[in-house]
C-alpha positions in Angstrom: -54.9 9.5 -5.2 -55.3 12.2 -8.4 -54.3 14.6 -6.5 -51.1 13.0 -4.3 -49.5 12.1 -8.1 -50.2 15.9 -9.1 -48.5 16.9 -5.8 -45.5 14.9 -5.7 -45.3 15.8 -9.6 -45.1 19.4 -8.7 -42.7 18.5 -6.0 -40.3 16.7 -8.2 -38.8 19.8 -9.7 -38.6 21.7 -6.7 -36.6 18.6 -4.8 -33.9 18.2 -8.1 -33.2 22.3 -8.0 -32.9 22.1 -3.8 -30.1 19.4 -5.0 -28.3 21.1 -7.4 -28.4 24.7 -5.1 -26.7 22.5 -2.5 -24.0 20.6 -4.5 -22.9 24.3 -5.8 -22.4 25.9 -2.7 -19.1 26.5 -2.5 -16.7 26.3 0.5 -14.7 29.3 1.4 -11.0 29.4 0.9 -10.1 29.3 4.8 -12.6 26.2 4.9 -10.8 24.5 1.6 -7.5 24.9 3.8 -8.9 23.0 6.9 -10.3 20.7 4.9 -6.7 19.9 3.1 -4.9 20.1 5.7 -6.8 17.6 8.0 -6.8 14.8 5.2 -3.0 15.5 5.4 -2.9 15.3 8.7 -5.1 12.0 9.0 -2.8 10.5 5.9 0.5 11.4 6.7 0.3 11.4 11.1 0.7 15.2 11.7 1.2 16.5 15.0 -0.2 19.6 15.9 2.4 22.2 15.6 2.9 20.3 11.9 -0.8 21.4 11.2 -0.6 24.2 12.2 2.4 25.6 10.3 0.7 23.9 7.4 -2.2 25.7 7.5 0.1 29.1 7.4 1.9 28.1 4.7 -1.5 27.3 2.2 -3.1 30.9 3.5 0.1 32.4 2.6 0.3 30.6 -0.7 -3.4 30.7 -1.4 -3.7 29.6 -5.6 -4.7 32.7 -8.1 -7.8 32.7 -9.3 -7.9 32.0 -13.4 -10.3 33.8 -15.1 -13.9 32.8 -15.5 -13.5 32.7 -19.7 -10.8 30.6 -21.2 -12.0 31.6 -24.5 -10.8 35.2 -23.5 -7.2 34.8 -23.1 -4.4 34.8 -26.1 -1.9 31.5 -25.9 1.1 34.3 -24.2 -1.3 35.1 -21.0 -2.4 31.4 -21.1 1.4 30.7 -20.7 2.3 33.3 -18.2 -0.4 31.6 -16.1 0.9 28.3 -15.9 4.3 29.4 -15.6 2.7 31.3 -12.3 1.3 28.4 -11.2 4.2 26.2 -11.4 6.1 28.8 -9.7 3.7 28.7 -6.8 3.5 24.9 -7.2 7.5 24.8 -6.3 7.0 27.6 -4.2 4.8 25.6 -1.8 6.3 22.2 -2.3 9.5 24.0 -0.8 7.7 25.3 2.3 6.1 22.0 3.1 9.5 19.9 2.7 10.6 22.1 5.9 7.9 21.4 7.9 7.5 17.5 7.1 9.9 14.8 7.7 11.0 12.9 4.9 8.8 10.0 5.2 5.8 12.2 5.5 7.3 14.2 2.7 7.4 11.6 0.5 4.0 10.6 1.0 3.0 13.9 0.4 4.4 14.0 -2.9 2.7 10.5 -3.7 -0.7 11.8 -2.9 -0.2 15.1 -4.9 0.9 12.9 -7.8 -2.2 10.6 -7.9 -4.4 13.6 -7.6 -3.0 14.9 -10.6 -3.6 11.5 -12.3 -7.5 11.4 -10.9 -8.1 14.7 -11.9 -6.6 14.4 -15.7 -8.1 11.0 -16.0 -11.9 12.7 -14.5 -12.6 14.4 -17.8 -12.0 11.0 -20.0 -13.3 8.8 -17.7 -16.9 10.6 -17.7 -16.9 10.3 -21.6 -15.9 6.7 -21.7 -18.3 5.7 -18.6 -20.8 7.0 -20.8 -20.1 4.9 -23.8 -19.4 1.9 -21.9 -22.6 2.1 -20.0 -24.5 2.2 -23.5 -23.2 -0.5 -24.7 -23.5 -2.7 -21.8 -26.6 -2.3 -21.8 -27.1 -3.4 -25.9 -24.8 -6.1 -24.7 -27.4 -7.2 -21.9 -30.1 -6.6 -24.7 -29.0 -8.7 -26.3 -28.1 -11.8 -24.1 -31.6 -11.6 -23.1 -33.3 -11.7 -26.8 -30.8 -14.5 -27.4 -32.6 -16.6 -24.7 
């Protein structure tokens, strides 16, 4: 019995860095393009020639890479970068209006919009999920004491 703890102690390590290799394998940027454009296509009732000019139009407009350090840019590159990416924003929201139909179009722009709104709300939602999850637990602490 000694020795199955010891094992599945050494295992334990091992099985939480196979994890972690895995959830940071990245996906290319062809496969990140399939991927979008198939959860379009399922949302918004593409047909095929839709899809498939879609999937032109993101290679073509594949997003710039921003560099790995934030901490090494100055305030007028970090400006120049956001003006490029709103440039390419437009730039692609004008290529997609002529291959949707306005319905779909306008779906289209809902979903971008709440994926904007997940994504900004991600970073405080973490933090307060934290916080809330400590105290609910004091909370239940306490409930329990109290009887």
């Amino acid at each position: 019995m000694r020795h199955l703890i010891f094992l599945f102690a050494l295992a334990l390590p091992l099985i939480g860095t196979a994890q972690r290799l895995h959830q940071n394998k990245e996906l290319s940027q062809e496969e990140r393009i399939t991927l979008h454009v198939k959860k379009m296509q399922l949302a918004l009732d593409l047909t095929e020639e839709q899809s498939k000019l879609l999937t032109e139009i993101f290679k073509k407009n594949q997003r710039p890479q921003p560099p790995k350090k934030k901490q090494d840019i100055s305030s007028e590159e970090h400006y120049q970068m956001r003006l490029k990416h709103l440039d390419h924003q437009i730039a692609i929201q004008n290529e997609v209006k002529t291959v949707l139909n306005e319905e779909q179009f306008t779906a289209w722009k809902k979903m971008q919009h709440s994926k904007k709104r997940r994504r900004a709300h991600q970073g405080k939602q973490s933090k307060s999920h934290h916080k809330h999850m400590h105290s609910r637990g004091r909370e239940e602490a306490s409930k329990a004491n109290k009887k």
